[in-house]
C-alpha positions in Angstrom: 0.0 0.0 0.0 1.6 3.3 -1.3 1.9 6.1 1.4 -0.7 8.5 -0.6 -3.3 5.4 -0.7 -2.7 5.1 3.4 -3.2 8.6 4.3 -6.8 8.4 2.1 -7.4 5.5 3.8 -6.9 7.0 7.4 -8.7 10.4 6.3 -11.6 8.7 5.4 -11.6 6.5 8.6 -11.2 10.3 10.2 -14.4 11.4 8.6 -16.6 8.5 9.1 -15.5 9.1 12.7 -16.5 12.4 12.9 -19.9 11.7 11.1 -20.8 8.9 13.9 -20.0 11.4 16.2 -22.1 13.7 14.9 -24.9 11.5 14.1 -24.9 10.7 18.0 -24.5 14.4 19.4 -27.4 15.0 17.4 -29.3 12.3 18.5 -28.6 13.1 22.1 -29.5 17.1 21.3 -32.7 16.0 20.2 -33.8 13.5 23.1 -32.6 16.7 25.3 -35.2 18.9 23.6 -37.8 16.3 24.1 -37.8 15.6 27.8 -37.7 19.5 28.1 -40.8 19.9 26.6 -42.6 16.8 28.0 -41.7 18.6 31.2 -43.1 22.0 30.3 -40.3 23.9 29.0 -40.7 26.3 25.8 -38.7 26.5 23.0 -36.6 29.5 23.9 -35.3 28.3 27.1 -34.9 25.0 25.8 -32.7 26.0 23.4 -30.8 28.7 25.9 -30.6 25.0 28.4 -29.2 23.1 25.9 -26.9 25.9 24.6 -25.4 26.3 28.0 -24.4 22.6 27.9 -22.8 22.2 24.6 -20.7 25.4 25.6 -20.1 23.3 29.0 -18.9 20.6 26.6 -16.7 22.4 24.4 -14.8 24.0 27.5 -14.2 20.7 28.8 -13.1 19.7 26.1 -10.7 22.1 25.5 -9.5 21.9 29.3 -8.9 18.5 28.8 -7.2 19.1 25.5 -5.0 21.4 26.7 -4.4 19.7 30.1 -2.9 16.4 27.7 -0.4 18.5 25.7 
């Protein structure tokens, strides 16, 4: 296996990765959404709730990221 036919290989591996990823984080956003409004919450505060946690997320994430180099 040439070098160029590896690193497609791994890049696409990358981006199916990421998609599954995404896939579930978008799953999970919606399920979120849904038990806020089966338990009374409107739209707008729904979506200011679940804004709040993905920028919870990313911080971590980044903390962590950081914390590791």
């Amino acid at each position: 296996m040439s070098t160029e036919q590896h690193d497609a290989d791994a890049y696409g591996q990358e981006l199916a990765r990421i998609s599954h990823h995404q896939h579930e984080a978008t799953a999970a956003r919606f399920t979120v959404f849904q038990a806020l409004a089966a338990a009374g919450i409107g739209h707008e505060q729904a979506d200011d709730i679940v804004a709040t946690l993905e920028a919870g997320a990313v911080a971590g994430a980044h903390k962590g990221a950081r914390a590791s180099a």
